[in-house]
C-alpha positions in Angstrom: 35.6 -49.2 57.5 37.7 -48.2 60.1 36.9 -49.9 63.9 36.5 -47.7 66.4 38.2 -49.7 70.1 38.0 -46.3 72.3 38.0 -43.2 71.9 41.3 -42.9 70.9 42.3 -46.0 69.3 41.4 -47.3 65.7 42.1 -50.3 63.9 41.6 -50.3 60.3 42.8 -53.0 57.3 44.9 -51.7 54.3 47.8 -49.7 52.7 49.2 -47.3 55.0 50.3 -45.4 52.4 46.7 -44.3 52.3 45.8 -43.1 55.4 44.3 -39.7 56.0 46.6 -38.9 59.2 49.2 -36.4 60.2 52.0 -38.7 60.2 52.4 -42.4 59.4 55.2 -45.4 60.5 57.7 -46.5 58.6 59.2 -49.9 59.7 62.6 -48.5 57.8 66.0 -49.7 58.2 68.8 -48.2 59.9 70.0 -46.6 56.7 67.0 -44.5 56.2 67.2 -45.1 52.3 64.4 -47.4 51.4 64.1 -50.8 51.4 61.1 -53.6 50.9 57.6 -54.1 52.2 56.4 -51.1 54.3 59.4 -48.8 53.5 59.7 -49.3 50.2 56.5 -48.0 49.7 56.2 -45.3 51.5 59.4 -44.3 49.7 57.4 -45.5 46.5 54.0 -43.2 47.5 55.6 -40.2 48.9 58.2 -39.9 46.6 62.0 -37.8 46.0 61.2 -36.0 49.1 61.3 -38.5 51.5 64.7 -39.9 50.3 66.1 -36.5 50.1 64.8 -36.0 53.9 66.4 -39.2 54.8 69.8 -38.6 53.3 70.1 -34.9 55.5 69.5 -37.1 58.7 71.6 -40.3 57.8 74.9 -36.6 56.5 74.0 -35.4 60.6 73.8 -38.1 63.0 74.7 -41.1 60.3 71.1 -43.2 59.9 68.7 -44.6 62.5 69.6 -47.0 65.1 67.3 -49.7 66.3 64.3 -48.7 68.2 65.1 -45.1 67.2 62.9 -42.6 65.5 63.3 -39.7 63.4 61.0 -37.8 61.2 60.2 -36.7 57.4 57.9 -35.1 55.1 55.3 -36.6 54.1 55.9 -35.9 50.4 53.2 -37.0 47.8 51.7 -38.6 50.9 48.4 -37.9 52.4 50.2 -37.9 55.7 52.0 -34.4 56.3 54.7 -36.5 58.3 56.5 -39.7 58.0 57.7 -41.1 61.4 60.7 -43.7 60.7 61.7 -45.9 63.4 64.0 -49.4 63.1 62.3 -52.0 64.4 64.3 -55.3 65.5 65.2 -57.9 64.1 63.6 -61.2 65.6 66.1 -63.6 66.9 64.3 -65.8 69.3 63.6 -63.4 71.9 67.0 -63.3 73.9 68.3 -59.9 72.8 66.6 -57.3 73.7 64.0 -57.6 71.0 60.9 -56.6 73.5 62.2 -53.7 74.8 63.9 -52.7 71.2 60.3 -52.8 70.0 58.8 -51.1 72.5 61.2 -48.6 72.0 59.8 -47.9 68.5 56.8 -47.5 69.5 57.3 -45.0 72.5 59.7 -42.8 70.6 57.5 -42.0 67.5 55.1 -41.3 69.9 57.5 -39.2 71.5 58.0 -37.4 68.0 54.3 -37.3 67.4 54.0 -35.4 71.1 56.8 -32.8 70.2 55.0 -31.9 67.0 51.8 -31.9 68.7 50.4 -34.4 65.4 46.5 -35.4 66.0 46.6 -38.3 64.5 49.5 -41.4 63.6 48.5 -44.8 61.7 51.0 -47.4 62.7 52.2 -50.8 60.9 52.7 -54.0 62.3 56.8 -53.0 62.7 59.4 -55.5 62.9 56.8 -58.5 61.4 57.3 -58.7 58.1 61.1 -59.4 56.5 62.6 -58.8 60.8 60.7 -61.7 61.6 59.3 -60.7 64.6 56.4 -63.1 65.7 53.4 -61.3 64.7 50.9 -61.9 67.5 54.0 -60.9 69.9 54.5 -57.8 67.8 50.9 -56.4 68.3 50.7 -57.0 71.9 53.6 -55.3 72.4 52.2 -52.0 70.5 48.9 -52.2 72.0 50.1 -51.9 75.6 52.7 -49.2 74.6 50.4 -47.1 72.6 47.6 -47.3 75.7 49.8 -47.0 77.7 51.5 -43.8 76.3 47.7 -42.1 75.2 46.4 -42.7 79.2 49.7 -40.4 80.2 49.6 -38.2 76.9 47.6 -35.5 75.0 49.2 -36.1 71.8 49.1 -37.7 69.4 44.8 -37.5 69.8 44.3 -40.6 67.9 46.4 -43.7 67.0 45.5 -46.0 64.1 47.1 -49.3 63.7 46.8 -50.6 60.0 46.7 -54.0 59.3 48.0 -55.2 55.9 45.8 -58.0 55.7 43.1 -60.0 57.6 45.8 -62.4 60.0 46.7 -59.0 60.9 43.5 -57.6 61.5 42.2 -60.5 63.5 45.4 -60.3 65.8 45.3 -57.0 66.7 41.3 -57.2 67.6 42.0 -60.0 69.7 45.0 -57.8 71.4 42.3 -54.8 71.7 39.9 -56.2 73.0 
């Protein structure tokens, strides 16, 4: 059951893969082509086309650099879009990894905007093999996705998933 926090904002626990949205994050990697956790199963749920997507971008501009977004299909999906943006990887803090993160969040928002998409579920990016510390991680999207939604008509509604409960809790706390 999905928690309403404004009017605009929802926080829900579960697969991503499964949200009813126009367009979900991936937390990909800078080659576009898959990968573990929350890429590897988007590329799992949504299928060839995704992949296929992902290899045209990585033959024009050569992959996805950090804090960078680009956008797919959704394939099998129940999101018509994929949004796939290269998160950091955390190394204590000292290199940039704030604003890099930020970064994510603003430009799929940006790409969300330019295809005027209702609706975009978000993961917990950089948190799960990147290493960035989680509770850091979701304050940092909170404030970039309030911030961007108080200057912004689109996307009309942001949901972050949590994968599991820690998750849940943190971003409730960061809501609130």
């Amino acid at each position: 059951m999905p928690a309403t926090l404004s009017a605009r904002i929802q926080l829900v626990q579960g697969d991503i893969t499964r949200q009813e949205v126009s367009a979900i994050v991936n937390a990909a990697n800078s080659s576009l082509l898959g990968g573990g956790g929350v890429d590897g199963a988007i590329h799992r749920a949504g299928g060839p086309q995704i992949l296929e997507e992902c290899r045209q971008i990585r033959a024009r501009q050569g992959g996805c650099k950090t804090g960078e977004a680009v956008i797919t299909t959704g394939g099998r999906l129940p999101a018509a879009h994929v949004i796939h943006t290269v998160g950091p990887v955390w190394n204590g803090g000292h290199k940039g990894e704030p604003e890099l993160l930020a970064h994510c969040y603003r430009n799929s928002l940006r790409l969300a905007e330019e295809k005027s998409l209702a609706s975009v579920a978000f993961p917990g990016i950089s948190t799960g093999i990147y290493g960035y510390p989680k509770a850091e991680a979701a304050a940092i999207a909170v404030h970039e996705v309030r911030q961007w939604l108080a200057a912004h008509e689109f996307p009309e509604k942001v949901v972050f998933v949590a994968f599991d409960e820690e998750n849940r809790r943190l971003y409730e706390q960061k809501l609130r």
